[in-house]
C-alpha positions in Angstrom: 37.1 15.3 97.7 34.1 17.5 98.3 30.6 16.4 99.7 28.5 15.9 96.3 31.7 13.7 94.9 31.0 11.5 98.2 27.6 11.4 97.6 28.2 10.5 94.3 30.8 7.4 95.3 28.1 6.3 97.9 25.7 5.9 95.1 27.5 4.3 92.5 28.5 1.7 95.4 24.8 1.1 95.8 24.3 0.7 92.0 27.4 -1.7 91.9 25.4 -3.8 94.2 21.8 -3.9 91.9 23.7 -6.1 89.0 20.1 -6.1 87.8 19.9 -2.5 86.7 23.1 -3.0 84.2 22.2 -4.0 81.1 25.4 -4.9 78.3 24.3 -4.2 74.6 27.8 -4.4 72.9 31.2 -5.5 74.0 34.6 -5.8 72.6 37.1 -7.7 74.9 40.6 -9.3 74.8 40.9 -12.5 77.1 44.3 -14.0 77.7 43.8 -17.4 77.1 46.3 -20.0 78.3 48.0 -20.1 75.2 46.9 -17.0 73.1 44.8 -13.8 73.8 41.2 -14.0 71.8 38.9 -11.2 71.1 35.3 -11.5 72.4 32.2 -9.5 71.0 29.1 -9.1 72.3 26.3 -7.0 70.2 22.8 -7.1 71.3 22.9 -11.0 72.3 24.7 -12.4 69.7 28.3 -13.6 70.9 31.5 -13.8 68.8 35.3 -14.6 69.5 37.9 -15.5 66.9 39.4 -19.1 68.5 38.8 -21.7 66.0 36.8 -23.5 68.9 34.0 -20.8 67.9 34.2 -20.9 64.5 33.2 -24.2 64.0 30.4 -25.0 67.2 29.3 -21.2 68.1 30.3 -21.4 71.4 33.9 -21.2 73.3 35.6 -21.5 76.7 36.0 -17.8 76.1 32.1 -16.4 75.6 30.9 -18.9 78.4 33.4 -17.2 80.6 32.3 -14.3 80.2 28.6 -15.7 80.3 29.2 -16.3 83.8 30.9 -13.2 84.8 27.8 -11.5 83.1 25.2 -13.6 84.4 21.5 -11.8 84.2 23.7 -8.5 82.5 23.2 -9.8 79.2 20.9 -11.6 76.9 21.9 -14.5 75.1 21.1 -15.6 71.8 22.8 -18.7 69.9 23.0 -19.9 66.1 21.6 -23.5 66.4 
């Protein structure tokens, strides 16, 4: 590995560090529930996921997982 890819590793290990310069506009992502895997979105603070759970109260075990993982990485917006 030469010296300016080290420097380069160094950095992003510094960055990994300052969660509060990441900023998540859109996601797609496939969680592995306990009984079926569930696709969560994510698109400029509006969450989505296609368990029935969601569908009907607009929130899930799945989004609020991943609200937590993501803490202060994304905004959050809810249909009330």
């Amino acid at each position: 590995m030469d010296y300016a890819m080290v420097s380069k590793l160094e950095k992003a290990k510094y960055y990994a560090t300052e969660r509060d310069r990441f900023q998540f506009d859109t996601f797609q992502v496939t969680m592995n529930g306990k009984n079926n895997g569930h696709v969560v979105t994510y698109d400029h603070g509006k969450w989505g996921c296609d368990c029935e759970f969601y569908k009907s109260h607009g929130r899930c075990s799945h989004t609020m997982a991943l609200e937590i993982i993501l803490h202060g990485m994304v905004d959050i917006a809810y249909d009330d």
